[in-house]
VEXDREN-2710 file (C-alpha; in Angstrom, 1 decimal):
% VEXDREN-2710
k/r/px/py/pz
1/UNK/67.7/229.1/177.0
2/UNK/71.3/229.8/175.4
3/UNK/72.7/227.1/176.7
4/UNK/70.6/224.9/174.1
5/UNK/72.7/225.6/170.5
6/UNK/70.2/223.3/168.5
7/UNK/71.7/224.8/165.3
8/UNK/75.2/224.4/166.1
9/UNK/74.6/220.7/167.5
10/UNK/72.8/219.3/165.0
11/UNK/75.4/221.0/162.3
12/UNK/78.3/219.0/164.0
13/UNK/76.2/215.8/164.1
14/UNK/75.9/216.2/160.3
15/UNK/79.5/217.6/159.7
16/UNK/80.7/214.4/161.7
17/UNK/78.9/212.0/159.7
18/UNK/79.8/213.3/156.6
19/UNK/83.4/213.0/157.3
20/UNK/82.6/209.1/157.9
21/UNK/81.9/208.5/154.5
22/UNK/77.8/208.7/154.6
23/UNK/76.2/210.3/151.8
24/UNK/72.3/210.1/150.7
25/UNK/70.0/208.3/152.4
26/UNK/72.2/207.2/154.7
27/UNK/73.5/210.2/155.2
28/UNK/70.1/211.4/156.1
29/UNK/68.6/208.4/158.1
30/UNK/72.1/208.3/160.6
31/UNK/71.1/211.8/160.9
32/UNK/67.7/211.8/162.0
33/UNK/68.0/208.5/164.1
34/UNK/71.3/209.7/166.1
35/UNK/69.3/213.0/166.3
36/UNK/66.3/211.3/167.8
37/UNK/67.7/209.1/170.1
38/UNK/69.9/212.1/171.1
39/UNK/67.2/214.3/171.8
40/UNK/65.3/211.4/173.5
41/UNK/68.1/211.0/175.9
42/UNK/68.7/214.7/176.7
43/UNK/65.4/214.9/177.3
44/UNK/65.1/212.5/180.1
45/UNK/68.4/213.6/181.5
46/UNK/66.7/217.0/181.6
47/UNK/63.7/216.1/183.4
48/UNK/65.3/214.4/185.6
49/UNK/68.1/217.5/186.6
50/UNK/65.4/220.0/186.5
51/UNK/63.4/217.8/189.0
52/UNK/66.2/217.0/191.1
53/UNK/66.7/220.9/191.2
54/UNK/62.9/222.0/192.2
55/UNK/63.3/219.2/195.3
56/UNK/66.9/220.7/196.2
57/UNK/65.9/224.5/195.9
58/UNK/62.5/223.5/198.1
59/UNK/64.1/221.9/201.0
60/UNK/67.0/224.7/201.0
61/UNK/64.4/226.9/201.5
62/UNK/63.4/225.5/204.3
63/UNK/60.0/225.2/203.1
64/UNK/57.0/224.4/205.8
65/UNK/56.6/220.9/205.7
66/UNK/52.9/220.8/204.5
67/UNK/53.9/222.6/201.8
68/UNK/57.2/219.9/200.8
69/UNK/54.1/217.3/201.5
70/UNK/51.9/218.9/199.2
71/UNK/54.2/219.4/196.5
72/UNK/55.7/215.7/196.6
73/UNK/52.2/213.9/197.0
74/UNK/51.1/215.9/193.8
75/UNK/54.1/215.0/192.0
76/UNK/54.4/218.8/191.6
77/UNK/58.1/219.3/190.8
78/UNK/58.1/216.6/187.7
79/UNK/55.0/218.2/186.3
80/UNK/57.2/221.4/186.4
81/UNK/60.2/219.4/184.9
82/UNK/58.1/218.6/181.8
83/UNK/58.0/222.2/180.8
84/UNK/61.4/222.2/180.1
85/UNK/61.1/218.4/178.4
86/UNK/58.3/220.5/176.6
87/UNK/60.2/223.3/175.2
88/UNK/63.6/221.0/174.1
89/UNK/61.1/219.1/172.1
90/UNK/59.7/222.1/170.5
91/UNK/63.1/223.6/169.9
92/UNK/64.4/220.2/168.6
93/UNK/61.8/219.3/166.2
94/UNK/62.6/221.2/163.3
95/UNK/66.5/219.9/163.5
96/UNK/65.8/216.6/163.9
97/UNK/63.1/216.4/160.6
98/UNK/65.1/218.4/158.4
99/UNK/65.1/216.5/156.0
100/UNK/61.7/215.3/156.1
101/UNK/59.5/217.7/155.3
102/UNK/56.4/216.2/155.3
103/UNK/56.8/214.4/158.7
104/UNK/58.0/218.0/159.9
105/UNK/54.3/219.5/159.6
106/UNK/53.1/217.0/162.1
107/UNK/56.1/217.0/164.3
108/UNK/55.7/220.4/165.2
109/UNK/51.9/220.3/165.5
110/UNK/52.5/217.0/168.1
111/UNK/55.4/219.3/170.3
112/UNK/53.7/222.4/170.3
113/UNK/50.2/220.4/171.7
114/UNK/52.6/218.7/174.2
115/UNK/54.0/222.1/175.2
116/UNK/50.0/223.0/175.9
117/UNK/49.8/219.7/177.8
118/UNK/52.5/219.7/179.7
119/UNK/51.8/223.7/181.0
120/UNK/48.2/222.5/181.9
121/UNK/49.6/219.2/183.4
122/UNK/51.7/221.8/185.8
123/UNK/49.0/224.1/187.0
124/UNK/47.2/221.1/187.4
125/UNK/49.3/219.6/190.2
126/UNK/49.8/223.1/191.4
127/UNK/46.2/223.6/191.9
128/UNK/46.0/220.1/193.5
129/UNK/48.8/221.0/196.1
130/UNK/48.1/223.9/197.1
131/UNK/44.2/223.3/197.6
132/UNK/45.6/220.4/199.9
133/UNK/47.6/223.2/202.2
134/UNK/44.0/225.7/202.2
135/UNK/42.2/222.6/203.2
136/UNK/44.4/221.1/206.4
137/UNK/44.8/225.2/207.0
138/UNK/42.5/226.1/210.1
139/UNK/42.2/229.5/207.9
140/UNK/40.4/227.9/204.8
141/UNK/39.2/224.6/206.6
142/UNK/35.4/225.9/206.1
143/UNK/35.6/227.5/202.8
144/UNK/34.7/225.8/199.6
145/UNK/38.5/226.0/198.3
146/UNK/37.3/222.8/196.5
147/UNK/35.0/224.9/194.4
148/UNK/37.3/226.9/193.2
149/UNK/39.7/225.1/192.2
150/UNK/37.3/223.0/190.1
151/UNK/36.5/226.4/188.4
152/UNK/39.8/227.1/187.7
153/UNK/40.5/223.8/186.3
154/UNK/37.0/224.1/183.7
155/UNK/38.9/227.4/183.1
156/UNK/42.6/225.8/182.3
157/UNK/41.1/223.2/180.1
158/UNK/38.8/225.2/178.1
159/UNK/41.8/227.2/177.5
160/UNK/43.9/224.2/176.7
161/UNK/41.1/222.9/174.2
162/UNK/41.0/226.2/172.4
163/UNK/45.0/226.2/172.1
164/UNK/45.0/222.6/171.3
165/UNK/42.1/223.3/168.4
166/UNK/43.8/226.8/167.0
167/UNK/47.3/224.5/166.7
168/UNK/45.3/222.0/164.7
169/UNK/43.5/224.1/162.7
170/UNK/46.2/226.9/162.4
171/UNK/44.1/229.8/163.3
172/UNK/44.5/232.2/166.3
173/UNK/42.9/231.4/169.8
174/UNK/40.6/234.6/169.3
175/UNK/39.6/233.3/165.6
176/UNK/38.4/229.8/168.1
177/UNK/36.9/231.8/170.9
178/UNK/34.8/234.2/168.2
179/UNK/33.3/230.9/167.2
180/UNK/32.0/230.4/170.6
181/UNK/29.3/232.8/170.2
182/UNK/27.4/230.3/168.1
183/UNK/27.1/227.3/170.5
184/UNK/27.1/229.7/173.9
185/UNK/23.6/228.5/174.5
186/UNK/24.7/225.0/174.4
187/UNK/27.5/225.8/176.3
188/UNK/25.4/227.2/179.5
189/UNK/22.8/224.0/179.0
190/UNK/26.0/221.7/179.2
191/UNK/27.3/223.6/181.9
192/UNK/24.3/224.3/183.6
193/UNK/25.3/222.7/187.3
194/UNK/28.6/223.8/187.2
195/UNK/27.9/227.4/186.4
196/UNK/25.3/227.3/189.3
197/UNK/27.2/225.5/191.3
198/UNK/30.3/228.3/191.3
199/UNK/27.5/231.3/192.0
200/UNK/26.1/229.4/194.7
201/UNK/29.8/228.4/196.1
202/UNK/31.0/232.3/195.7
203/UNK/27.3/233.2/197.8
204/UNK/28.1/230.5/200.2
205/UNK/31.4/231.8/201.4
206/UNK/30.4/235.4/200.7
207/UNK/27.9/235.4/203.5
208/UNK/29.3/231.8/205.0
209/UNK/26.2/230.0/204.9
210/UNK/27.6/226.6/205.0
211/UNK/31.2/225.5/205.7
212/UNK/32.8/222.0/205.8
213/UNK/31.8/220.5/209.6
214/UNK/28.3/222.5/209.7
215/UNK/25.1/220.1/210.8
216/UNK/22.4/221.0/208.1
217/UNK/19.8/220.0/207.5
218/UNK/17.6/220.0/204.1
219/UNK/14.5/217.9/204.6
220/UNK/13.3/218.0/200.5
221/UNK/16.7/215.8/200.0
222/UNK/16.6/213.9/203.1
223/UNK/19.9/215.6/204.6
224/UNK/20.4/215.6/208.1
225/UNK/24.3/215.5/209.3
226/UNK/27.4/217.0/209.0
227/UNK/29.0/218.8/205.9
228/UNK/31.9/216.2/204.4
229/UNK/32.5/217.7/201.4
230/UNK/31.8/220.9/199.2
231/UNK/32.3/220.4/195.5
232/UNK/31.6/223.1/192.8
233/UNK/28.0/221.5/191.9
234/UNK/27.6/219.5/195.1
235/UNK/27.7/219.5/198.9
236/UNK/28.6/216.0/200.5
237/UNK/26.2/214.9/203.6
238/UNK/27.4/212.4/206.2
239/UNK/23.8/212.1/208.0
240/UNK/23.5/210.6/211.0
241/UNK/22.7/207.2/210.3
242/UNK/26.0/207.1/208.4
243/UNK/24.4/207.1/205.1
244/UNK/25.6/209.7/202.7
245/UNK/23.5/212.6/201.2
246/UNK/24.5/214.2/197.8
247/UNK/22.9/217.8/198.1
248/UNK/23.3/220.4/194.9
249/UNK/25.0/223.5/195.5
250/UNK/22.0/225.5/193.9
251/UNK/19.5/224.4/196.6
252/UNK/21.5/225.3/199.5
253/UNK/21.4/229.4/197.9
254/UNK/17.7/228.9/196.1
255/UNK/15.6/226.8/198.9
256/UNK/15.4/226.4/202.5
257/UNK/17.5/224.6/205.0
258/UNK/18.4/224.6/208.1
259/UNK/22.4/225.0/209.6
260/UNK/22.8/224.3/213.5
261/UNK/26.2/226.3/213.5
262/UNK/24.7/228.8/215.2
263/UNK/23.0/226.2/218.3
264/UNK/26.4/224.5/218.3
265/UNK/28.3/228.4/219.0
266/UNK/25.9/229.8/221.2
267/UNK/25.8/229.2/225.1
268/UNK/23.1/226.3/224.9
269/UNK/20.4/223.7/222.9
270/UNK/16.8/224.2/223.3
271/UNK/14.7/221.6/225.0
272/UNK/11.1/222.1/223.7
273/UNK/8.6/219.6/224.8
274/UNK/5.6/218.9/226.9
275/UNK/3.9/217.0/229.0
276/UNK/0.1/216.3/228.5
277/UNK/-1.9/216.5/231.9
278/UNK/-5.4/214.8/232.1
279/UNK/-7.6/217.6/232.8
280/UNK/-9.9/216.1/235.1
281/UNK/-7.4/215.8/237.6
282/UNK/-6.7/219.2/238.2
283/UNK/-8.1/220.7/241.0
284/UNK/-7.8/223.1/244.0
285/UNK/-5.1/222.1/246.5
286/UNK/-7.1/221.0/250.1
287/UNK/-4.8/221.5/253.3
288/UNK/-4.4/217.8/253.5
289/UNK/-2.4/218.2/249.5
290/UNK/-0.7/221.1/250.6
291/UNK/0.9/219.6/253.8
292/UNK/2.0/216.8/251.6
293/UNK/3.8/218.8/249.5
294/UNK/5.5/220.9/252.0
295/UNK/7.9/217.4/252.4
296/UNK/9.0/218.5/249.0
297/UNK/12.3/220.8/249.8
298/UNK/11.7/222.6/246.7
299/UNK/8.1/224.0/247.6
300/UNK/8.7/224.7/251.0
301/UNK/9.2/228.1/251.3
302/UNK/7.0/228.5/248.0
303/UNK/3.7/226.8/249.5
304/UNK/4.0/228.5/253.4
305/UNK/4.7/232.2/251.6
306/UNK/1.8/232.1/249.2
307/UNK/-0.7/230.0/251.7
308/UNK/0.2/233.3/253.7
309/UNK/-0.6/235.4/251.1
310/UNK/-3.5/233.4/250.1
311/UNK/-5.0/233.7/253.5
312/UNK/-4.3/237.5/254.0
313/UNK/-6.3/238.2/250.9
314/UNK/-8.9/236.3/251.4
315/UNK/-9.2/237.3/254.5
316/UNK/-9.4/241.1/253.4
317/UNK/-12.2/240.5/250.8
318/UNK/-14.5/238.4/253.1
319/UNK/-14.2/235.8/251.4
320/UNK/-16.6/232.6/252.3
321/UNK/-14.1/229.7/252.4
322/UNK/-16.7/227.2/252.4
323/UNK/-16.2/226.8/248.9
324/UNK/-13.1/226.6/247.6
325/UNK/-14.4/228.4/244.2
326/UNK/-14.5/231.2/246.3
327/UNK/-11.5/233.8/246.5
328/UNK/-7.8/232.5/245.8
329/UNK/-6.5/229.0/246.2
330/UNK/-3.6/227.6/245.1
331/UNK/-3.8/224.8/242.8
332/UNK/-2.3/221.0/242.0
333/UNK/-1.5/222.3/238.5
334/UNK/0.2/225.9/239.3
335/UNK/2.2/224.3/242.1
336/UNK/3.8/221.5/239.7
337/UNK/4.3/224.3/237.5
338/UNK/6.8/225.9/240.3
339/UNK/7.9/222.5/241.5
340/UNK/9.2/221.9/237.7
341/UNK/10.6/225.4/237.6
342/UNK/12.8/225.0/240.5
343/UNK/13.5/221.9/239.6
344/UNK/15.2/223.1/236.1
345/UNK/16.7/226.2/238.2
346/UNK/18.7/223.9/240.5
347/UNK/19.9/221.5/237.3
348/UNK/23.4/222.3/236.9
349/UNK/22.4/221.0/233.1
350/UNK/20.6/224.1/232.3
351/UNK/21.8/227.5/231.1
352/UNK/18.8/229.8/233.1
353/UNK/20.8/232.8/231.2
354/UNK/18.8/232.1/228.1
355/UNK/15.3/231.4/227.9
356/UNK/13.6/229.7/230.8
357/UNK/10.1/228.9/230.7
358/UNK/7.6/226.3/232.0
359/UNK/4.2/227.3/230.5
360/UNK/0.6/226.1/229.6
361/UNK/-0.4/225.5/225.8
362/UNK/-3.9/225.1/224.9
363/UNK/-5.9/222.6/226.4
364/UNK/-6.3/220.3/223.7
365/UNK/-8.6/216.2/223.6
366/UNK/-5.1/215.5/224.4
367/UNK/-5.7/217.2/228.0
368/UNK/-3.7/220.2/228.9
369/UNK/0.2/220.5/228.1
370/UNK/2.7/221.9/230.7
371/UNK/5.6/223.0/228.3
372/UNK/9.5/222.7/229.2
373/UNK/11.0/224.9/227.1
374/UNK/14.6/225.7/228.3
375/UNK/18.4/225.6/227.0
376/UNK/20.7/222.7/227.7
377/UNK/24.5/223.9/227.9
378/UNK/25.1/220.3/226.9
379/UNK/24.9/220.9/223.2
380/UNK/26.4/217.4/221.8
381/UNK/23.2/214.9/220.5
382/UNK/24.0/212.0/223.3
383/UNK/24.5/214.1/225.9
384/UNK/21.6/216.4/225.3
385/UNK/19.4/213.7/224.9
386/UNK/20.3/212.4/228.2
387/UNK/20.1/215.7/229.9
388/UNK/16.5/216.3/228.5
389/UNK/15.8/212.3/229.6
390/UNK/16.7/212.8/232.6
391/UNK/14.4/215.8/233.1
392/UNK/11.4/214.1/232.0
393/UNK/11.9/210.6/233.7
394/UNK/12.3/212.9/237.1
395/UNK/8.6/215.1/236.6
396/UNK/6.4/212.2/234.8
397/UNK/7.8/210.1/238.2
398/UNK/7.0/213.7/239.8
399/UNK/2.7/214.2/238.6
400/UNK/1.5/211.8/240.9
401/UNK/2.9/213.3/243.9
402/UNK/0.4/216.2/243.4
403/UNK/-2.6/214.5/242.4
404/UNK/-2.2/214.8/239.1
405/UNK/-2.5/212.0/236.0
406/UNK/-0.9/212.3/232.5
407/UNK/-3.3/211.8/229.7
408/UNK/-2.7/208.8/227.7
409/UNK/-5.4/207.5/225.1
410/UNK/-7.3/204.3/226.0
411/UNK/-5.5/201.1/224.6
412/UNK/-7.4/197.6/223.9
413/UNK/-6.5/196.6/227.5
414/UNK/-8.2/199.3/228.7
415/UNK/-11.1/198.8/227.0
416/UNK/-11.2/195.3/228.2
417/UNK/-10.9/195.7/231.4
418/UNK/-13.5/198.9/231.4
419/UNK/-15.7/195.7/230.0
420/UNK/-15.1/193.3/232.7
421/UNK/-15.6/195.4/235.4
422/UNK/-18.8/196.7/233.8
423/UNK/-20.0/192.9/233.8
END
């Protein structure tokens, strides 16, 4: 900058005083205090000017006005105003301690570490700005921008230290790096979490395995809610029960969990559950169960088609119907089995695109589970949850219509009044 004559001012400060009359060491104490105050003063007046001009040139510009919020909030434009504080100190300095020698060692040491801080103080607020804008963007709302910039940051001060120590020690930057080599290893054990964290934050938004807003869940830390927060060595967990899960990077790339992203994008939630039927109440339908269950409007047509078929085949192989053992006969079981099937099918709840299924598991002491296992196109936790309620109130209310019981283990009650009515 030209417009800063150091040499030339400070000569006409001297040149002026002399003509007062001051010689020796007043001379050379009017000198340096006038020059410091001077210097002080300009400097301020500076700052402020060069401030004042970053806001004016912003708004001309008719910047976005996330960006002029960003830059304000992170104090962006004075941080950028010290630079030029920075670099009248540095050219002041020597002018100012001329005639102090041994003060003028330190002075320049002190500016030229303040022009190091004041740079890093500027990316600083940069970085803090414009990882604001990335995060409120809809573009970089899931990506661990956060990450990153903590990287750069371990970057910028590592490079600030080295400058600050090759100033102090007067040897180059590379002279400081070279020594490096000897504490490396206690460098990466220092820096073990953040140096994992950053690989596992570059693998997580290389193949977008977690992004700010996912439900994950990681049962060996006890996470179970939505993504808050990713850092460079941690992921922030708001779980359900409003507590707060601190999860490392690392295990998210290194161990399992499980994201529900892809539930929450598809077309519908699973419902998976069963009911558990007592086996000794299933049995072959007689005409007097099946006439019963014609009422039902669902099994109408069902029951008076396949009673047809039924007959015909029998009918065709001879069969004795004396026994109902004999041939083919529907029974109480199979035909819940269809009731609950068309039951789901008509729920206006349930996505019969994806995978539809009421089945039978293995019998087990338990009796003999009738599985729902269908998709719910309500995919939000209350309303599924009242969706796959409702479903269950209606066939558990359902199982005694067709002579059916659901197996439930034998409390103390039981047991007591088994005991009574043995007496």
């Amino acid at each position: 900058m030209k417009i800063l004559q150091f040499p030339t001012i400070f000569s006409e400060l001297r040149r002026l005083l002399t003509e007062q009359g001051l010689t020796g060491g007043e001379l050379v104490y009017s000198y340096f205090l006038l020059g410091f105050i001077g210097v002080t003063l300009f400097l301020f007046v500076t700052i402020f000017v060069t401030r004042q001009a970053f806001i004016a040139a912003v708004k001309s510009a008719k910047t976005k006005p996330d960006w002029q919020k960003a830059l304000f909030e992170f104090r962006v434009f004075r941080a950028f105003a010290l630079i030029f504080g920075a670099y009248i100190i540095y050219n002041a300095v020597p002018y100012v301690f001329l005639d102090f020698k041994n003060w003028l060692f330190y002075a320049l040491i002190i500016s030229r570490i303040y022009v190091v801080l004041a740079i890093m103080f500027a990316i600083n607020a940069f970085l803090n700005a414009l990882v604001s804008i990335m995060e409120s963007s809809r573009k970089y709302a899931d990506k661990p921008v956060r990450s990153y910039k903590q990287v750069a940051k371990i970057i910028i001060y590592i490079l600030g230290f080295v400058l600050i120590l090759s100033i102090i020690l007067n040897e180059s930057p590379l002279y400081i790096f070279g020594g490096f080599g000897a504490v490396t290893a206690v460098f990466i054990l220092v820096f073990r979490d953040p140096i994992l964290g950053f690989v596992a934050s570059v693998q997580m938004s290389a193949i977008d395995l977690v992004r700010v807003g996912d439900w994950i869940t990681v049962e060996k830390y006890g996470a179970d809610g939505e993504v808050t927060e990713i850092n460079l060595t941690t992921i922030k967990v708001r779980n359900w029960d409003k507590t707060v899960t601190i999860v490392p990077s690392y295990a998210i790339v290194s161990e399992s969990f499980k994201n529900w992203r892809a539930m929450e994008e598809s077309e519908g939630r699973r419902i998976k559950r069963h009911i558990n039927i007592k086996i000794s109440s299933i049995k072959f339908c007689d005409d007097e169960l099946i006439d019963r269950l014609k009422t039902i409007d669902f099994l109408k047509e069902y029951l008076s088609e396949t009673q047809k078929h039924i007959e015909l085949y029998n009918k065709e192989n001879t069969v004795d119907p004396s026994n109902l053992v004999n041939g083919r006969h529907m029974t109480n079981i199979g035909t819940f089995r269809v009731y609950a099937e068309k039951y789901l099918q008509s729920n206006p709840y349930i996505n019969t695109d994806l995978t539809f299924m009421v089945r039978q598991l293995q019998a087990t002491e338990n009796g003999l589970p009738i599985e729902i296992y269908v998709f719910s196109k309500e995919k939000g936790l209350k309303k599924f949850e009242e969706v796959a309620a409702d479903i269950f109130d209606h066939l558990l209310a359902a199982v005694p219509y067709f002579d059916l019981e659901i197996f439930q283990s034998p409390s103390g009650s039981d047991m007591r009044g088994f005991v009574r009515g043995g007496n």
